[in-house]
N, C-alpha and C positions, 0 to 999 in steps of 0.2 A: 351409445349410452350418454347419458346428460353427463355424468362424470371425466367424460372424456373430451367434451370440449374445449376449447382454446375460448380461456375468459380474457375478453378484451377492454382494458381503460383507453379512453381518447382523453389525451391532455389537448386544448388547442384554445386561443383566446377568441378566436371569429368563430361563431355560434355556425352561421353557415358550414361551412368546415367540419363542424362537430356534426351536424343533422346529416350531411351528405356521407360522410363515412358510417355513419349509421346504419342510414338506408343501406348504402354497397352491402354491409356486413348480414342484415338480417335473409337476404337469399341465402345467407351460406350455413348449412345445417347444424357443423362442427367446430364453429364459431359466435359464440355467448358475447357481447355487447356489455360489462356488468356496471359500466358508471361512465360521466363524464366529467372532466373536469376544466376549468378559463383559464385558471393559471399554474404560473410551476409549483406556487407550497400546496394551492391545495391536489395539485397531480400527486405531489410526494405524499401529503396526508390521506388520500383516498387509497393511493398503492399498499401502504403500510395497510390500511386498512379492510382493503375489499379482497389483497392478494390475490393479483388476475397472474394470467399467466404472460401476457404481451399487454407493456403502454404505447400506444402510438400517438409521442411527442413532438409538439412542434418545438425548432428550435427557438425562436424570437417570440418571447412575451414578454408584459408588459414588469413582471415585479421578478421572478428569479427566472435564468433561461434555459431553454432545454438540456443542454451541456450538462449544468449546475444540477438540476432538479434527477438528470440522468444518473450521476456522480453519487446524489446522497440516497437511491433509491435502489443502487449497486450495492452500496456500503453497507447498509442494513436486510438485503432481503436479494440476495447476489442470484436466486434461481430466477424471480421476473426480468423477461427478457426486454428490450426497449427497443422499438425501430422509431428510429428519429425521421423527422419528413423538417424541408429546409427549401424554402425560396430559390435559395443559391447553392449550385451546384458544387461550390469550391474546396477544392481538395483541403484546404487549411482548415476548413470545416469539417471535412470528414474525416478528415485523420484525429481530431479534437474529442467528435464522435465515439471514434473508437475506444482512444483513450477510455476516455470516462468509463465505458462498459458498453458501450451503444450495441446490440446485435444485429445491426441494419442502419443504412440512411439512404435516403429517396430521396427525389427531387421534388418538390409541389407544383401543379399537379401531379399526383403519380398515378399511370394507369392501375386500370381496375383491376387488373390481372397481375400486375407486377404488385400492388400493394395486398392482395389476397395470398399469394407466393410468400410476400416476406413473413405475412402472420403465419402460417401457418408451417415456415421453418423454424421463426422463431416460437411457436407453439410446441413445436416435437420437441424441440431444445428445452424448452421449461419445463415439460411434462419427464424427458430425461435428468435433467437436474433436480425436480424434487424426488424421484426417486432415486437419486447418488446421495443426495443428502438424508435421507433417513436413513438409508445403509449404514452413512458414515458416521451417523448419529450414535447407531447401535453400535456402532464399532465402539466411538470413542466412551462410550458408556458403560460399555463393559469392561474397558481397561481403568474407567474411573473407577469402579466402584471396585475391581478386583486389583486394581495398583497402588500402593499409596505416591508411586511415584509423580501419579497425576495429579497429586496433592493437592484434590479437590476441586481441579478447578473443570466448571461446566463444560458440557457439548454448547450448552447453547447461549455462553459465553462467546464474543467475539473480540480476538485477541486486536492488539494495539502494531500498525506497524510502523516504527521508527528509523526512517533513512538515513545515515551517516555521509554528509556528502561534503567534497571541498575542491572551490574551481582550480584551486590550484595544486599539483603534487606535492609530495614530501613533508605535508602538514601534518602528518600523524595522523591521518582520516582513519587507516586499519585497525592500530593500536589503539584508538580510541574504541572504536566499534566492538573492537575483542575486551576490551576491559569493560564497556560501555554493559556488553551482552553480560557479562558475569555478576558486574552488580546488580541487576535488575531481574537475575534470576534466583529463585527462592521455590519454600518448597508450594507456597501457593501461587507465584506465579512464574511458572518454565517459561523457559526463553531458549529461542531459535535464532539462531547466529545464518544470514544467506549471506555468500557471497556475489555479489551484484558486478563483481569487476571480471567477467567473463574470458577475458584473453589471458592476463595476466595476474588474475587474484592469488592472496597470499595467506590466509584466512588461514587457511590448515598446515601450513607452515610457523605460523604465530602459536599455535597451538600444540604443534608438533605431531601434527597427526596427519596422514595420507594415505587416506581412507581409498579402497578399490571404486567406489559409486560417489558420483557428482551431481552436479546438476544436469549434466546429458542424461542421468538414468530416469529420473523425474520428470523433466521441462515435456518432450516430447509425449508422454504420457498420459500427462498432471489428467485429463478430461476420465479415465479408467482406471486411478489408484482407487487406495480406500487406506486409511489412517494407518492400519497394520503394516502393511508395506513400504509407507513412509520411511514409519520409525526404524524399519530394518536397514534402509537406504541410509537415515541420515548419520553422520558419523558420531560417536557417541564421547565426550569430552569429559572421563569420571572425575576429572581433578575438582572442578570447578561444576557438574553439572547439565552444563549446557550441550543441545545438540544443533551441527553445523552443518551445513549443506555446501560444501565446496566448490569452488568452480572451477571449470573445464583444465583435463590434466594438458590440454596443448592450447595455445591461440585459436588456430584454425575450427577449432570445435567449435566455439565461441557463436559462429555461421548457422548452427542447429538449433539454438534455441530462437526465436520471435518475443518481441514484445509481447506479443496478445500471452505466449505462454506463460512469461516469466511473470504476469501481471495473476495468472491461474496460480501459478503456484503462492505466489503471496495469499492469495485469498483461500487457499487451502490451507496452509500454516495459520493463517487466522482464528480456524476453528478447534485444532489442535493447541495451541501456547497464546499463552498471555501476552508476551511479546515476542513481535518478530523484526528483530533487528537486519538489517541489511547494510553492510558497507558496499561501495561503489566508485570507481576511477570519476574524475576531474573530465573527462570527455562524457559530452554529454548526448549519450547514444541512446538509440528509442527504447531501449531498455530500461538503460537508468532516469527516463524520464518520466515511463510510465507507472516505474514504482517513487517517484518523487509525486506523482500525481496522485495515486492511491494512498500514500502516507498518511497518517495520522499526524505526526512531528518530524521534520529536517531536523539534523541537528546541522548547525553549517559550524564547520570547522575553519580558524584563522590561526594566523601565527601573525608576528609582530614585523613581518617585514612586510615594506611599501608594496610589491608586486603582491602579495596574499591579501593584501587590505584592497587595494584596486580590484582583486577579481571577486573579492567577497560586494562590492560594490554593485559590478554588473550580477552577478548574479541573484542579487535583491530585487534586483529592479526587472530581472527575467522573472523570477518567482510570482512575482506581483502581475506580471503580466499574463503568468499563466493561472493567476487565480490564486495562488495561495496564499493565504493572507500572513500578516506578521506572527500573529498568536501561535500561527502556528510552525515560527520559525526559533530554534530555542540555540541562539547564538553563542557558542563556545570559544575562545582561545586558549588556543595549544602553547606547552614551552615557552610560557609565560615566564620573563627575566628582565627584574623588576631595577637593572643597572641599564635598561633601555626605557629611553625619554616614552613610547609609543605605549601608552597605560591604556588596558579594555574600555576605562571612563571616558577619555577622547574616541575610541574608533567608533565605541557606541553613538556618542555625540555626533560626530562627522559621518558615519552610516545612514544615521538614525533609526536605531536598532540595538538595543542595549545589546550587551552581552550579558548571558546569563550563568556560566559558568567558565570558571580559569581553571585552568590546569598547569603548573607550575614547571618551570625546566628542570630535568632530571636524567640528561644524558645517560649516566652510566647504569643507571636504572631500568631505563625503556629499552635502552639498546641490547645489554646484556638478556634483558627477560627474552627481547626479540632473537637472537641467538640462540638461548637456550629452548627456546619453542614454549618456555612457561609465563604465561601473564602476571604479570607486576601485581593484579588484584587478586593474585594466588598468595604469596608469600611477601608484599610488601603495602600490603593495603594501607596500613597505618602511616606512609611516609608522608608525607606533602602532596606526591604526584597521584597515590592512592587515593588521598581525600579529597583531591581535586575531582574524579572519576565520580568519587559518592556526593558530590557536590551537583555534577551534571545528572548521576542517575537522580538525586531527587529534584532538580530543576522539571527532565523529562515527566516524571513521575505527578508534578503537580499542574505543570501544564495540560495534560492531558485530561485530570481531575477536572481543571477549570474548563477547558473546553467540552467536557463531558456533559458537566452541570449546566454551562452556558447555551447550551443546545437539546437541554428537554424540551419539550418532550421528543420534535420533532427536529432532528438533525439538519442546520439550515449551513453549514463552516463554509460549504464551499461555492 
């Protein structure tokens, strides 16, 4: 039945290219042909548009490149699958691929038989995910309309995900992210607190809670949940709202989850909460990379000493290499103490990267909340270090505006 074919876009800028995968495709009776396109915006503007079920991407064009166009075509419409095709075989490449969302990458030329193979896995795949996503559509729609707890906010809304990340330890990266998630939850927009530090996360400890189900119960899953079952997983935080997905009760566990998964479950959390915050260790492992890749905003946490300013350095300069641009790096300092010469207006300066929110020193504040398992933005909001916290949440909060607005219609950020 014509409903069941595998509709395919060709992004590719050599027109030859484009007419010969054509030809290959019209022998095959369960595969549709429905557009083509020369370059990456107008790949990404035909995909929003024509919604096939498989793009096969080149990756080197002339104006955005396949990676990038892969990236913002995941971001909005996550059931089209994408088999990237690339001159060069290189692993740096194909792991780059994956990242992004890639469901495939080839070699160019790719046999006939090996390139008809990848369409048509990745065709099962997309004809599988649009049907998980109406389910889950219906799901989350009937808890909207029968919850107020979902305090309006849409199925087909797509939540924001904000990484807490800082190359060096003992910056406050947790405590941020635990205070970070509570301000930015409200009743129109819920927030989901992950923890992204897999061996030794501390998340549910901050919070004082040590839930039976983690992200072992999820990750290996995340491809045959549905929203209901989530919310029974994740751990439920009544003081403050927010719900937390914990991470692994031992190190070794840590081994079971995969990037590709931990990247699922972000984009699952996407359609459920407005925001999905993640805090993440200072090692920087395929996991915490790939949800820094998927992010909507880093927030990059510093502190005033010379070793945290140095690896906030290199780490700018990784960012940028991996594409993420500044706007969407929303620079904070931590236990900011204002009797130390090293002020946010010089690191900014010597970064080149303002900072965009301080957070004040407040030892006996953060430490005791951190003891007592109760966050500082529960019962001490109004202090200094409180209003530092609402300072960063509406930094995050307008950046993400500006970047929103800055990318209609067609989302171009990465």
């Amino acid at each position: 039945m014509a409903v069941d074919k595998i509709r395919v876009l060709i992004v590719d800028d050599i027109a030859e290219t484009r007419e010969n995968v054509r030809k290959l495709l019209q022998f095959e009776s369960d595969v549709e042909v429905v557009g083509t396109a020369r370059t990456g915006k107008e790949g990404i503007q035909l995909a929003l548009e024509l919604d096939p079920d498989v793009v096969l991407m080149d990756i080197n064009m002339p104006d955005i490149d396949g990676i990038t166009a892969t990236e913002n075509i995941r971001q909005q419409a996550n059931h089209i699958q994408i088999v990237i095709l690339s001159v060069q075989g290189d692993q740096n490449y194909m792991r780059r691929a994956m990242l992004a969302g890639a469901r495939d990458f080839l070699t160019k030329p790719p046999m006939g038989d090996e390139l008809i193979s990848a369409i048509k896995r990745a065709g099962e795949m997309a004809h599988m995910e649009r049907e998980k996503d109406a389910k889950q559509q219906m799901v989350i729609s009937a808890a909207t309309s029968s919850s107020p707890s979902m305090g309006g906010f849409s199925s087909a809304q797509k939540g924001k995900i904000v990484v807490v990340y800082s190359p060096k330890g003992g910056t406050g990266c947790t405590t941020i992210a635990v205070n970070l998630a509570i301000a930015l939850n409200n009743e129109d927009t819920r927030t989901v607190l992950i923890d992204g530090n897999l061996q030794f996360g501390d998340v549910a400890v901050f919070v004082n809670e040590q839930g039976k189900n983690t992200i072992v119960d999820v990750a290996p899953r995340v491809d045959d949940l549905d929203a209901e079952t989530v919310e029974d997983i994740l751990i439920k935080h009544d003081a403050s709202g927010i719900r937390i997905l914990a991470a692994p009760q031992r190190p070794e566990m840590a081994e079971k989850i995969s990037a590709d998964q931990f990247m699922k479950v972000l984009q699952f959390m996407q359609r459920m909460y407005s925001y999905v915050v993640v805090d993440t260790s200072p090692i920087l492992t395929d996991v915490i990379l790939s949800a820094i890749d998927l992010s909507d905003v880093v927030v990059l946490v510093a502190t005033q000493e010379i070793p945290a300013i140095k690896n906030s350095r290199l780490i700018l300069d990784l960012l940028n290499t991996m594409g993420i641009s500044k706007d969407r790096i929303v620079f904070s300092m931590n236990r900011f103490d204002k009797r130390i010469a090293i002020t946010p207006e010089r690191v900014g300066e010597n970064l080149k990267q303002e900072i965009s929110a301080v957070i004040p020193l407040d030892e006996k504040i953060a430490i005791t909340a951190v003891n007592r398992g109760v966050p500082f933005m529960l019962d001490n909001r109004s202090q200094p270090i409180g209003k530092g916290i609402f300072s960063l949440a509406e930094s995050v909060r307008s950046r993400l505006l500006a970047l929103e607005n800055e990318n209609e219609p067609v989302s171009t950020r990465r």
